[in-house]
LUMGU-968119 format. One record per residue (C-alpha): residue in one letter; chain; residue number from 1; y negated, z, x. Coordinates in nm, 2 decimals. Example, Ala and Ser with C-alpha at 12.3 -4.5 7.8 and 13.67 -1.06 7.14 Angstrom:
<atoms>
[atom "A","A",1,[0.45,0.78,1.23]]
[atom "S","A",2,[0.11,0.71,1.37]]
</atoms>
This chain:
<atoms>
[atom "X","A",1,[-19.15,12.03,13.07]]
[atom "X","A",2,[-19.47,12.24,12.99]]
[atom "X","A",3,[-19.68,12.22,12.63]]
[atom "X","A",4,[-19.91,11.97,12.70]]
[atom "X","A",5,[-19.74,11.77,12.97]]
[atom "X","A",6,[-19.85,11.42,13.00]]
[atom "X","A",7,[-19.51,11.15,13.07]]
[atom "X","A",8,[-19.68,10.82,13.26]]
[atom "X","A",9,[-19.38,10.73,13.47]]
[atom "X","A",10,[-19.20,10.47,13.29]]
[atom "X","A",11,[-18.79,10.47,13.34]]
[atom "X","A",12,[-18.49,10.40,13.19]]
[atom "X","A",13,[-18.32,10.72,13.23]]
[atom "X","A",14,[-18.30,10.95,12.98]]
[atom "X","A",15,[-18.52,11.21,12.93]]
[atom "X","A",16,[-18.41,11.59,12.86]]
[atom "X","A",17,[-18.63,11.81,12.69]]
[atom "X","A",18,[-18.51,12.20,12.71]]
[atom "X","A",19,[-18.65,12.54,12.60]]
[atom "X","A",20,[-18.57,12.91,12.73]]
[atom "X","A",21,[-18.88,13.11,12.58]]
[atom "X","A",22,[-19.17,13.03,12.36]]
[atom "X","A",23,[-19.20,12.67,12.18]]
[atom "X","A",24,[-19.15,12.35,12.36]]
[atom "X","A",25,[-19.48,12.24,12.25]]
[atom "X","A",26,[-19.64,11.91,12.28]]
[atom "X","A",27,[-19.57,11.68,12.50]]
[atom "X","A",28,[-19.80,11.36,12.54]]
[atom "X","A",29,[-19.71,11.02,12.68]]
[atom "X","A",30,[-19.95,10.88,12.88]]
[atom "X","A",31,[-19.86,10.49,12.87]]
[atom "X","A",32,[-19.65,10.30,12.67]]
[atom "X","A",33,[-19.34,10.30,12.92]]
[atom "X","A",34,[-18.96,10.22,12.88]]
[atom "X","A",35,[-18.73,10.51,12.88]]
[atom "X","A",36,[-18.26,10.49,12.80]]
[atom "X","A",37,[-18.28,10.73,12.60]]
[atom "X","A",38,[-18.43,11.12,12.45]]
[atom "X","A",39,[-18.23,11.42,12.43]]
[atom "X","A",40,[-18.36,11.72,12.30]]
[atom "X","A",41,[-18.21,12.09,12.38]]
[atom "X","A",42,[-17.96,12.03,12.59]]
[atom "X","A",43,[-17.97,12.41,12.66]]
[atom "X","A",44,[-18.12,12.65,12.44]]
[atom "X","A",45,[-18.26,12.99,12.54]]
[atom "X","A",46,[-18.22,13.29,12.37]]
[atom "X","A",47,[-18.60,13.34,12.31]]
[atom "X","A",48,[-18.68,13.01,12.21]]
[atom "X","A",49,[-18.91,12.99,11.89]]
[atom "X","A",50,[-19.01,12.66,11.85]]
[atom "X","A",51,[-18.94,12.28,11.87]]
[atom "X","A",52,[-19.10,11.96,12.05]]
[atom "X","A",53,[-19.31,11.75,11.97]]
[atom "X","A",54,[-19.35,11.41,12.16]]
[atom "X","A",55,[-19.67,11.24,12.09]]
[atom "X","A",56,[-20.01,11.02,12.23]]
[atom "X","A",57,[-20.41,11.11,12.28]]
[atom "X","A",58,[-20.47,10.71,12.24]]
[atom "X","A",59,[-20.24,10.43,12.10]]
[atom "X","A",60,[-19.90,10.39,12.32]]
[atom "X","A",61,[-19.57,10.23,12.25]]
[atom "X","A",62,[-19.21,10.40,12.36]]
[atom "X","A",63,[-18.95,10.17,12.42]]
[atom "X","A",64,[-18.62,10.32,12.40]]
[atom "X","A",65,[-18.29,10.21,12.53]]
[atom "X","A",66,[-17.93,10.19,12.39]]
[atom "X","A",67,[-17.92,10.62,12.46]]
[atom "X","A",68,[-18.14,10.64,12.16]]
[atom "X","A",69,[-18.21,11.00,12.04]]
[atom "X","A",70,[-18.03,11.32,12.00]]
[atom "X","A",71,[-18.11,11.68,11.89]]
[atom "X","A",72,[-17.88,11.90,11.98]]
[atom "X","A",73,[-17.67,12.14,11.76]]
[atom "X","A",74,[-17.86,12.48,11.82]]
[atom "X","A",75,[-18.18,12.27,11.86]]
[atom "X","A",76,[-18.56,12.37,11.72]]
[atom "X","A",77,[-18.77,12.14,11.48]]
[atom "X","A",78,[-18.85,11.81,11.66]]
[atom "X","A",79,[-19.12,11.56,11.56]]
[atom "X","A",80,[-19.15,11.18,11.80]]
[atom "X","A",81,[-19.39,11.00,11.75]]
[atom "X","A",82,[-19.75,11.02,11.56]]
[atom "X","A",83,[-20.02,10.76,11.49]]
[atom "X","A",84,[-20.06,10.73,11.82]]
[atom "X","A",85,[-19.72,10.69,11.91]]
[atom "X","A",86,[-19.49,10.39,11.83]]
[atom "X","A",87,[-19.13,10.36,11.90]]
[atom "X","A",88,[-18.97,9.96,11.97]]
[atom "X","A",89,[-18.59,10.00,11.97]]
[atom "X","A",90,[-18.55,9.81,12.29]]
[atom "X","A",91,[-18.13,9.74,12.24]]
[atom "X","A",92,[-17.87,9.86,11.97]]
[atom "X","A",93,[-17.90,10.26,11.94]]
[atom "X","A",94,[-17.79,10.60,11.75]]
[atom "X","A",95,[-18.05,10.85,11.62]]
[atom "X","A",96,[-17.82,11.19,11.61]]
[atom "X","A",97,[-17.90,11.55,11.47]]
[atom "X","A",98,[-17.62,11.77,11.55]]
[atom "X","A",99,[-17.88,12.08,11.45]]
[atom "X","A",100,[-17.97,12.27,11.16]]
[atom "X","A",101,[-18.34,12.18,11.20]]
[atom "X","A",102,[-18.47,11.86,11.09]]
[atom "X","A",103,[-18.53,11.59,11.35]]
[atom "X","A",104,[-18.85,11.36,11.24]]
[atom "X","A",105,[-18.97,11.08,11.33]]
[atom "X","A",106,[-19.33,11.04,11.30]]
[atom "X","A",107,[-19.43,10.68,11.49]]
[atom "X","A",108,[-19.40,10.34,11.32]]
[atom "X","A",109,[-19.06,10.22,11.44]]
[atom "X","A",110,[-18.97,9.78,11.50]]
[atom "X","A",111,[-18.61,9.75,11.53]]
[atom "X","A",112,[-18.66,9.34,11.56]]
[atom "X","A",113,[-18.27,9.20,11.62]]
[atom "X","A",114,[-18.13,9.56,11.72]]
[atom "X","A",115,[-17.94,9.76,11.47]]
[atom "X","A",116,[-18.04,10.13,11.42]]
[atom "X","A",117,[-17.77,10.42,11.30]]
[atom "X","A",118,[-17.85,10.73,11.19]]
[atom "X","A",119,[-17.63,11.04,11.18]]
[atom "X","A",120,[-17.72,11.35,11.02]]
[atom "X","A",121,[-17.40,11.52,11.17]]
[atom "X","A",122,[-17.57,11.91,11.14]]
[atom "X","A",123,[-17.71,12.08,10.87]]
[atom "X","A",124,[-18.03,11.99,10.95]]
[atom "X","A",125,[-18.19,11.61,10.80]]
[atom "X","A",126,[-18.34,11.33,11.00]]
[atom "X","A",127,[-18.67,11.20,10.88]]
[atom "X","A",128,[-18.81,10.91,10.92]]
[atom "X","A",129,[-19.16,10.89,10.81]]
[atom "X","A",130,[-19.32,10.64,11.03]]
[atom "X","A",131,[-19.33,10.28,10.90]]
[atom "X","A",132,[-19.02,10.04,10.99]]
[atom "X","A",133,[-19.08,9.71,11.05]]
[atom "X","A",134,[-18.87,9.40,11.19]]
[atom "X","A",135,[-18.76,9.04,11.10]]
[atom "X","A",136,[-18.49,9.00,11.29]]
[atom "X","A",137,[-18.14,9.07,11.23]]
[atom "X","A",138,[-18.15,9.43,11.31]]
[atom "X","A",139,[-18.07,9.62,11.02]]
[atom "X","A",140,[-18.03,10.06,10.92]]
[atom "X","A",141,[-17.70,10.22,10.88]]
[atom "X","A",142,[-17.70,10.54,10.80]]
[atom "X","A",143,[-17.37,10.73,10.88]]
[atom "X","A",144,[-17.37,11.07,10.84]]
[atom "X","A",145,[-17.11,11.36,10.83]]
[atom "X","A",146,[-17.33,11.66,10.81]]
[atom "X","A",147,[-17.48,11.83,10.53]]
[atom "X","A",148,[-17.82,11.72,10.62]]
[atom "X","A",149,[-17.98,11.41,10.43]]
[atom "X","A",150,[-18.13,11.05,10.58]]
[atom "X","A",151,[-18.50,11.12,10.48]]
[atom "X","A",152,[-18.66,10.75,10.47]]
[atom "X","A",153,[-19.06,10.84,10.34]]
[atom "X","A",154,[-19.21,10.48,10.50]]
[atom "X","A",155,[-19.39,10.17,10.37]]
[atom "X","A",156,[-19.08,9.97,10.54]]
[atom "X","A",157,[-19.08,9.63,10.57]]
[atom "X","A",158,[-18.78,9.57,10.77]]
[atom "X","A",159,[-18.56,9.26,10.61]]
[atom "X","A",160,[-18.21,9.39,10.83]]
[atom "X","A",161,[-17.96,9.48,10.59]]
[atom "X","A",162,[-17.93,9.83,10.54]]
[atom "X","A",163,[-17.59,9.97,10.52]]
[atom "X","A",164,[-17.49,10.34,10.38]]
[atom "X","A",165,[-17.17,10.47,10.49]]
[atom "X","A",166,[-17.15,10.84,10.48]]
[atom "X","A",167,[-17.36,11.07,10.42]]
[atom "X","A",168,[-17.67,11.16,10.19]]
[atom "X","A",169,[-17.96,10.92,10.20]]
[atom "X","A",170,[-18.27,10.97,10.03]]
[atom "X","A",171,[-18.57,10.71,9.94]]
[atom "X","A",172,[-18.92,10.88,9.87]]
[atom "X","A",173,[-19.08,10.58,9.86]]
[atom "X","A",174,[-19.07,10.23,9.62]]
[atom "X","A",175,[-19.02,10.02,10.00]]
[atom "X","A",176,[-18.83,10.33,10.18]]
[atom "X","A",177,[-18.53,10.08,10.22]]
[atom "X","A",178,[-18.69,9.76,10.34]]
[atom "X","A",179,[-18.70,9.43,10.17]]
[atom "X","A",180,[-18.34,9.34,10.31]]
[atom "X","A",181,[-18.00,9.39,10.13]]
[atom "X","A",182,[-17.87,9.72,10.02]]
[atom "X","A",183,[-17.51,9.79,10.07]]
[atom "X","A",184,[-17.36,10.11,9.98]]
[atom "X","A",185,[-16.99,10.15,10.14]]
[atom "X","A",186,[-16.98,10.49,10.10]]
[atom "X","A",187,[-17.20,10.81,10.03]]
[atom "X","A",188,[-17.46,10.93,9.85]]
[atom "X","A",189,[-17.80,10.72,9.74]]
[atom "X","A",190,[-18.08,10.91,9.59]]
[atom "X","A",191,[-18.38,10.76,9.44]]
[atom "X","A",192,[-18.69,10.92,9.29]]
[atom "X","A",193,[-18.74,10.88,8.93]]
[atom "X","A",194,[-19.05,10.64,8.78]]
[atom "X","A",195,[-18.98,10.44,9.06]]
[atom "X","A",196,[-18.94,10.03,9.11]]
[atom "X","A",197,[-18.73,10.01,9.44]]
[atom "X","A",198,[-18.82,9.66,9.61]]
[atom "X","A",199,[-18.50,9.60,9.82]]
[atom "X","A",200,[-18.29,9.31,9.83]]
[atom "X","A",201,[-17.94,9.21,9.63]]
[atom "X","A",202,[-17.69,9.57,9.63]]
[atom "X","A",203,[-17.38,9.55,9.75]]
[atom "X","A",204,[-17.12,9.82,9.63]]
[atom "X","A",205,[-16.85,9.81,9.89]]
[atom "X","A",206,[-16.43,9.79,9.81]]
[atom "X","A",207,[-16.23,10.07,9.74]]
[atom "X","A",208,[-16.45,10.37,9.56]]
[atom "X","A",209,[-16.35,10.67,9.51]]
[atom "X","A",210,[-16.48,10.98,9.34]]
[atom "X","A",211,[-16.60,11.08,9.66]]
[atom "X","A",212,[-16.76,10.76,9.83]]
[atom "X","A",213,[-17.01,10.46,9.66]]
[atom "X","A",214,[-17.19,10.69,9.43]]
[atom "X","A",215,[-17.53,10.62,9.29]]
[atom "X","A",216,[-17.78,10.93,9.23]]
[atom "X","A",217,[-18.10,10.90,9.03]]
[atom "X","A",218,[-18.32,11.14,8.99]]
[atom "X","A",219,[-18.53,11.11,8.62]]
[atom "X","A",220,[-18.53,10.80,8.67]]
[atom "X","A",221,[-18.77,10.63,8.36]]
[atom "X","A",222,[-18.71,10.36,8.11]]
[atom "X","A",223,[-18.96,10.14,8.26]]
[atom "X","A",224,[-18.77,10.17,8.60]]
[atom "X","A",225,[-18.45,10.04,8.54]]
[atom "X","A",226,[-18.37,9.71,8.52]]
[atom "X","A",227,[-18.25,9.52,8.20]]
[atom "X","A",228,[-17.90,9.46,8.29]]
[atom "X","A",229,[-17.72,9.61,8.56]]
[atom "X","A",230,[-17.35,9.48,8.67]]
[atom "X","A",231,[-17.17,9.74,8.92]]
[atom "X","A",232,[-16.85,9.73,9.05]]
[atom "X","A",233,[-16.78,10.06,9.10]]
[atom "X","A",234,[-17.04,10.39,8.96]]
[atom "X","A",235,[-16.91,10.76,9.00]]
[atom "X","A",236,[-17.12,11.10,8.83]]
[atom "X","A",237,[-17.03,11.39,8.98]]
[atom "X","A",238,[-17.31,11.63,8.97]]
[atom "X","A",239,[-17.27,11.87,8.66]]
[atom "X","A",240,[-17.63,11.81,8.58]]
[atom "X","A",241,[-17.60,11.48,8.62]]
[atom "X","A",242,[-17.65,11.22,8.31]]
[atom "X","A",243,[-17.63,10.84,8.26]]
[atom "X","A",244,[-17.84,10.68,8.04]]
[atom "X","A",245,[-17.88,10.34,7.93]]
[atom "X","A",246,[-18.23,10.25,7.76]]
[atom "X","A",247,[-18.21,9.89,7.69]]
[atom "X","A",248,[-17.96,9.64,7.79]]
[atom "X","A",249,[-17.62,9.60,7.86]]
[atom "X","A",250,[-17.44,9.80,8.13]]
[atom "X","A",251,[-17.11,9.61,8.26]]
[atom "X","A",252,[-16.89,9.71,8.52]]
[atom "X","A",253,[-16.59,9.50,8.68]]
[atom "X","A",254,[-16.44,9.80,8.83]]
[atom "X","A",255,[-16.38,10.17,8.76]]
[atom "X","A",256,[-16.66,10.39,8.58]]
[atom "X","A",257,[-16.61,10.80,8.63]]
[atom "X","A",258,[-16.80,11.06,8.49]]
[atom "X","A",259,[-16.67,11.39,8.63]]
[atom "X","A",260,[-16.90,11.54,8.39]]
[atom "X","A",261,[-17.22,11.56,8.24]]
[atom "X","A",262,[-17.35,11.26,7.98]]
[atom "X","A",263,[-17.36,10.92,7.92]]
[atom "X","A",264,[-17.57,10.81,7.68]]
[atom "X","A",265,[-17.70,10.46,7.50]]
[atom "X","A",266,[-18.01,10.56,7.37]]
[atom "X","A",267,[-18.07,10.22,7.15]]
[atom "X","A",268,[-17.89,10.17,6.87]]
[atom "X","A",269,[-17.85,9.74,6.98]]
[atom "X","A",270,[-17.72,9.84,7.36]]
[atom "X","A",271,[-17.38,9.80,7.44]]
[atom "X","A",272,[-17.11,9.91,7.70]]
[atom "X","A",273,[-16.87,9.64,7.79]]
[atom "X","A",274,[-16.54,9.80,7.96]]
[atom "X","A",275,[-16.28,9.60,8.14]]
[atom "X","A",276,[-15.98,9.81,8.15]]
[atom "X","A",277,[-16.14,10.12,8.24]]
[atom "X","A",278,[-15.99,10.52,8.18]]
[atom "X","A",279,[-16.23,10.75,8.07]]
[atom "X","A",280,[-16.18,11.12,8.14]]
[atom "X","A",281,[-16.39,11.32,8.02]]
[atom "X","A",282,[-16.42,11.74,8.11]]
[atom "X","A",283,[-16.42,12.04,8.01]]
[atom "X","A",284,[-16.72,12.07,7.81]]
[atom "X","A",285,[-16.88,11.68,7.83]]
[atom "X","A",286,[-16.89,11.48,7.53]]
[atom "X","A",287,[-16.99,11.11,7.62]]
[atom "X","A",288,[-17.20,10.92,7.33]]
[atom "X","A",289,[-17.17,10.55,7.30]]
[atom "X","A",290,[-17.35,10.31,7.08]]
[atom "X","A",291,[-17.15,10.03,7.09]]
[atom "X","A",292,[-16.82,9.94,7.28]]
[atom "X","A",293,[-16.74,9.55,7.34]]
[atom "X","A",294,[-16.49,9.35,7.60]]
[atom "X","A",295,[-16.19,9.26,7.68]]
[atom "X","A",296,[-16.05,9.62,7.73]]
[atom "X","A",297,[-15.76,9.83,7.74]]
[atom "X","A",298,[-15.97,10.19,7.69]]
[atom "X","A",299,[-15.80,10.53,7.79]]
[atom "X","A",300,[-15.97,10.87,7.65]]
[atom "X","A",301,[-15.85,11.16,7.83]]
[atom "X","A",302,[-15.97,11.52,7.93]]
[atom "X","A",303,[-16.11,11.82,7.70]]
[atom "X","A",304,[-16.42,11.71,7.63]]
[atom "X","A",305,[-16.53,11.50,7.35]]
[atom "X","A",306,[-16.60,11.11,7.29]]
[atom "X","A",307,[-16.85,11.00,7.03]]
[atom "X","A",308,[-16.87,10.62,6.95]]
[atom "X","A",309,[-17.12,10.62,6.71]]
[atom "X","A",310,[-17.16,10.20,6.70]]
[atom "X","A",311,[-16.86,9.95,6.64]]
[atom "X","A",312,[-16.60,9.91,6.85]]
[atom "X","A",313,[-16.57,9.52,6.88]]
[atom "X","A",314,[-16.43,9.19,7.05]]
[atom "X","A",315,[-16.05,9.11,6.94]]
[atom "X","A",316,[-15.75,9.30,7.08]]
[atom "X","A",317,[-15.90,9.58,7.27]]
[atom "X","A",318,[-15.68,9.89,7.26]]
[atom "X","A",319,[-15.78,10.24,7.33]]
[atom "X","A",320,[-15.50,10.50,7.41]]
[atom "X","A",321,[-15.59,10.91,7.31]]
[atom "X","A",322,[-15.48,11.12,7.56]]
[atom "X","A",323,[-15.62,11.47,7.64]]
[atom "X","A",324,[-15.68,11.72,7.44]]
[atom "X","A",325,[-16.04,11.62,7.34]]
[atom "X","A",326,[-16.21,11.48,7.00]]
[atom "X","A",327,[-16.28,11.08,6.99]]
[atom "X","A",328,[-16.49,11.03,6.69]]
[atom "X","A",329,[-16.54,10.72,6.58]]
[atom "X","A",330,[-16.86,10.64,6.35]]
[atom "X","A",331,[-16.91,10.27,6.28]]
[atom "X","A",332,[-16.78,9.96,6.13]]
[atom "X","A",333,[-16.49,9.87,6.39]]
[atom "X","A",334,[-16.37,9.57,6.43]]
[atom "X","A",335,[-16.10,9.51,6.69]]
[atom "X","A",336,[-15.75,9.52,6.61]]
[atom "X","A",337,[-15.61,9.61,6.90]]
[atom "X","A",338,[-15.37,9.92,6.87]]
[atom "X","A",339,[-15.50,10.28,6.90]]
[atom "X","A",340,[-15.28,10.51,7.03]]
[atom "X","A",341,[-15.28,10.92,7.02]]
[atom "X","A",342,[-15.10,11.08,7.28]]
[atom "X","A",343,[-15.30,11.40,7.22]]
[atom "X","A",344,[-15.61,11.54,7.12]]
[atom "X","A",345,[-15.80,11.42,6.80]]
[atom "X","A",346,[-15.89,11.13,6.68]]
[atom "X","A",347,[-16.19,11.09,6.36]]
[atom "X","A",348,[-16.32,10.83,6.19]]
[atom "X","A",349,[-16.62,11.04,6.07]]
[atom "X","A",350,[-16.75,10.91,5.67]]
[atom "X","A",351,[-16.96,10.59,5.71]]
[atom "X","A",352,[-16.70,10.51,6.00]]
[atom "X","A",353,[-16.41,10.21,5.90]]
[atom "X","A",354,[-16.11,10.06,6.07]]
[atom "X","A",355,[-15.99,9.71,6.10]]
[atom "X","A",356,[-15.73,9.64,5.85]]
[atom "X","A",357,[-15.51,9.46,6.04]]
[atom "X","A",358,[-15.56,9.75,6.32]]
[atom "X","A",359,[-15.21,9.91,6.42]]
[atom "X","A",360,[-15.22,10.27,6.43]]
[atom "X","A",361,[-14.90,10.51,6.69]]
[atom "X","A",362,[-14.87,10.81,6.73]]
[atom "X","A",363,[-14.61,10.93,7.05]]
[atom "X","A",364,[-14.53,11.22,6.86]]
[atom "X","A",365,[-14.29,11.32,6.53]]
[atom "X","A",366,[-14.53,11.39,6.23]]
[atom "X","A",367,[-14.36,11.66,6.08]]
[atom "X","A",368,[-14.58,11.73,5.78]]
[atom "X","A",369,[-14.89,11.54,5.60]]
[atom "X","A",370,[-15.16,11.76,5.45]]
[atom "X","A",371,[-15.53,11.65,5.26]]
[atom "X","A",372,[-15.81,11.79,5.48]]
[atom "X","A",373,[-16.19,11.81,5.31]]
[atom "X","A",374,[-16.40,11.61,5.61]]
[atom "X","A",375,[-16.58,11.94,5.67]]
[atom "X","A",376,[-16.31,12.15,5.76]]
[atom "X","A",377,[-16.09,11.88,5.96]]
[atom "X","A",378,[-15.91,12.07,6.18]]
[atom "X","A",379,[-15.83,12.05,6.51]]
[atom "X","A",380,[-15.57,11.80,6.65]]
[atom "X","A",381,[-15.62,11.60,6.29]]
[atom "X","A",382,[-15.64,11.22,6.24]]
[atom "X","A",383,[-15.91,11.21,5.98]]
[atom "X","A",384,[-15.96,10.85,5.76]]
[atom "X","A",385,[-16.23,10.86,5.47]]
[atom "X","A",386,[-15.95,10.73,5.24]]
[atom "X","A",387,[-15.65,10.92,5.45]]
[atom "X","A",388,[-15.67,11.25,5.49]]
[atom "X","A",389,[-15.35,11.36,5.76]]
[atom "X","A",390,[-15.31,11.68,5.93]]
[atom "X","A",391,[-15.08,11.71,6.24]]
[atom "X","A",392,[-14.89,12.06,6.25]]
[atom "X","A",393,[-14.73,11.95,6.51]]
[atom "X","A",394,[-14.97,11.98,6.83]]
[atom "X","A",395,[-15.04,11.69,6.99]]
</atoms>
């Protein structure tokens, strides 16, 4: 089809949209008409320099069928829909970009009962910044195996559920993900900091893994998060990445990584409560914690360094050393579960006590016992303010 075309005939075939020279242009329907589905570049010349753009002169609607839309890999940036141009999901449908160029969608979208996927399978992302809107059953999944992100940038007020599978999917705006549930079986959810996200109850599906469930925010302010969150399963694996908790108590049921960078309780009064949880940190990370409470059986591990600079509390908790990290421990501790070194150090800085009745193994032979001077506590040394033992053995 030509720049400029006008599309009248209404049809539920599918629609192919191909480019040997030049830009595909604009192309402008003429009547709100039925159509199975759109697939752009289905051949791509070698002189080709720009994308399509499917559009309206007045106010139409495009109904499209179970086909849905596709840009293919090799494919130019492609924009459907405008202010003039709606798009009514008219049955169950995939919106595919196997490209490296970004497929957007422009027109305001109503998905009523049908469900609507997304797959960024290319490098290129898929944005949707026209306004979703539905009150049926019809929800978003967003399944992705490409690099590229699921763009949502819409005042959407769809009340589907909408599902994240695979792949990177990004809200711009506070109603990007509708007023239906969230939940997240897998992927990557980011969310702009300074932000209060208007969605439904969040879901965190079975089964995480370092890879899958994982929860990005980006600056995200005091005044944006919640009081308490509970999770099931939270995983930080961006170097740059940093967890912390302003007020409140953060509890999770399930497993809690951080690959690396920070976790952080920023008030003195907030508390992490672990149920039998392992804690590795990295390399370089050292992971500051105000307060530690629960029914837990703690594990330390890695080469980076644990502060707890609150009291570790609630009965017969146990935390195991392993690693060859530092775990200082700074306040007025209570619980008299065992703690265990395996390896590594472990300091009770001055200020800093231990329950009397708290047993203390080491898995190693101590060969020799030496006073240490707090300030020049050495590594792989067990420090106590009225216990001064040096390891020469290495843990």
């Amino acid at each position: 089809l030509a720049p400029s075309t006008d599309v009248s005939a209404g049809t539920s075939d599918i629609a192919y949209f191909g480019y040997n020279t030049g830009s595909g242009g604009t192309v402008n329907v003429g009547g709100s008409i039925t159509i199975g589905g759109l697939v752009f570049a289905p051949t791509l010349g070698a002189n080709a320099t720009g994308g399509y753009t499917l559009s309206a002169s007045s106010a139409q609607t495009l109904t499209v069928g179970s086909s849905g839309i596709s840009l293919n890999a090799g494919g130019l940036a492609t924009t459907v829909g405008s202010a003039n141009l709606s798009l009514t999901l008219g049955a169950a449908q995939s919106w595919i970009n196997n490209s490296s160029n970004s497929l957007t969608i422009a027109g305001a979208i109503t998905n009523g009962t049908n469900l609507l996927t997304l797959q960024a399978q290319g490098a290129g992302n898929i944005i949707v910044a026209g306004n979703i809107t539905g009150t049926g059953s019809g929800g978003l999944t967003i399944n992705s195996t490409g690099a590229g992100r699921v763009i949502l940038s819409g005042t959407n007020t769809q009340t589907g559920t909408t599902t994240l599978t695979a792949g990177n999917l990004r809200a711009i705006t506070t109603s990007a993900l509708g007023t239906g549930a969230l939940q997240l079986n897998g992927g990557v959810l980011q969310l702009i900091g300074g932000q209060t996200y208007g969605f439904g109850a969040t879901t965190l599906g079975a089964g995480a893994t370092a890879a899958t469930d994982t929860l990005w925010v980006d600056n995200l302010s005091a005044g944006a998060a919640p009081a308490a969150a509970t999770i099931g399963a939270l995983t930080y694996n961006n170097a740059a990445t940093s967890l912390t908790l302003m007020a409140g108590p953060l509890v999770t049921s399930g497993t809690a990584i951080l690959s690396t960078g920070t976790v952080t309780l920023a008030n003195a009064g907030n508390t992490l409560n672990v149920n039998n949880s392992f804690f590795n940190a990295a390399v370089t990370t050292q992971a500051t914690l105000a307060n530690v409470t629960g029914a837990f059986a703690f594990t330390i591990g890695g080469t980076g360094n644990t502060v707890i600079t609150g009291a570790v509390t609630t009965g017969s908790g146990t935390i195991t050393k392993n690693g060859t990290g530092t775990l200082t421990l700074s306040g007025a501790n209570t619980t008299t579960g065992a703690l265990t070194i395996n390896g590594g150090s472990v300091v009770v800085s001055a200020g800093g006590t231990l329950a009397t009745t708290q047993a203390l193994t080491f898995s190693t032979t101590l060969r020799s016992v030496t006073s240490v001077p707090p300030s020049t506590v050495p590594t792989r040394t067990f420090w106590l303010p009225r216990l001064a033992a040096r390891l020469s053995q290495a843990l």
